[in-house]
N, C-alpha and C positions, 0 to 999 in steps of 0.2 A: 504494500500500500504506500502510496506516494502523498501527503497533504500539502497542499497548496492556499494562503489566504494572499488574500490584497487589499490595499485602503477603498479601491474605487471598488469595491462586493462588499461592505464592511460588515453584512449581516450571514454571509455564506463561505464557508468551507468548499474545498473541492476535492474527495478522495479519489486519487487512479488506481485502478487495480488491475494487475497484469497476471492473469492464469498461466501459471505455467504448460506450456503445451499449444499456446492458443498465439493468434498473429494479433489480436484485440486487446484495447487497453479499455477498458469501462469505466466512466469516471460519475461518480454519485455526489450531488448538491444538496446539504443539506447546512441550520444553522449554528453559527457557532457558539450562541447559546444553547445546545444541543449536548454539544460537546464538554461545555462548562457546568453544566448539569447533571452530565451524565459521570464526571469523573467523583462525584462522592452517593449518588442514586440513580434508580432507575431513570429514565429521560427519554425522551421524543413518543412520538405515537404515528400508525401509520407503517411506513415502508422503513422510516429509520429510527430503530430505539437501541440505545445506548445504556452501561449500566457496568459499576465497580465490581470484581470480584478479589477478595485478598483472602490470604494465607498459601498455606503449605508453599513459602518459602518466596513466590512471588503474586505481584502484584499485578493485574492485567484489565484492560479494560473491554471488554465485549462490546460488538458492532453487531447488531443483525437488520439486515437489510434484506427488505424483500419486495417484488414486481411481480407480474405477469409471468415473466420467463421463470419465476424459482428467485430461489433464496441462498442466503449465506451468512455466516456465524463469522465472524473474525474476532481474534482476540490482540492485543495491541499491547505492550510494556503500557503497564500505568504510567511511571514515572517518565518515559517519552512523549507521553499526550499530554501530560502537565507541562514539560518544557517547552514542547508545540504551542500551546494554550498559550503561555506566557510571553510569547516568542512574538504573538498576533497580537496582544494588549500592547508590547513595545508600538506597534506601529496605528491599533484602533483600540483606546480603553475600551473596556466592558462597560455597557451603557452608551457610551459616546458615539454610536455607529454614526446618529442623523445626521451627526454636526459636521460628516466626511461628504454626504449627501446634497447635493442640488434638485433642492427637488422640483424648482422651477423650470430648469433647463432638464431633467428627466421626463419630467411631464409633455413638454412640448414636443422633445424626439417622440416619445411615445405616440402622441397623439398625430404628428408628421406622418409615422407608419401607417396611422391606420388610413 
């Protein structure tokens, strides 16, 4: 699994995941309050829920994700998701997403589209 954040998505995460075996890389959006919620209880609902497990020796944090096509469990170093975690507040506090946001000139792209 590969995580990716950035200031201009200040509300989303972007995990890649590359199957061994496979020429595809899958990559799952979800939020980074998600994440920050999930690393001390269960979190999210839907396709992606997240959730602590500790003891016998390590610490890990559980992903399960699931779609249309099937499902998957992944388990992830706790203490690597917290430093990820930390890693995204360096660049977007927690709370702070909006203040990265325009939401006037979002709006208007958006509505350009349509």
């Amino acid at each position: 699994m590969r995580l990716h954040y950035t200031a201009d998505d200040p509300y989303a995460l972007r995990a890649a995941f590359h199957a061994e075996g496979h020429d595809t890389t899958v990559e799952w959006v979800f939020g980074r309050e998600v994440l920050a919620e999930g690393l001390t209880r269960h979190a999210g609902h839907g396709d992606v829920r997240v959730w602590p497990v500790m003891g016998r020796g390590r610490d890990v944090l559980r992903i399960g994700l699931s779609s249309n096509a099937g499902s998957a469990l992944l388990e992830a170093s706790l203490q690597d998701m917290k430093s990820f975690l930390r890693q995204t507040q360096s660049l977007v506090p927690l709370g702070a997403e909006s203040e990265q946001l325009d939401i006037d000139t979002e709006l208007a792209h958006f509505l350009a589209e349509s």
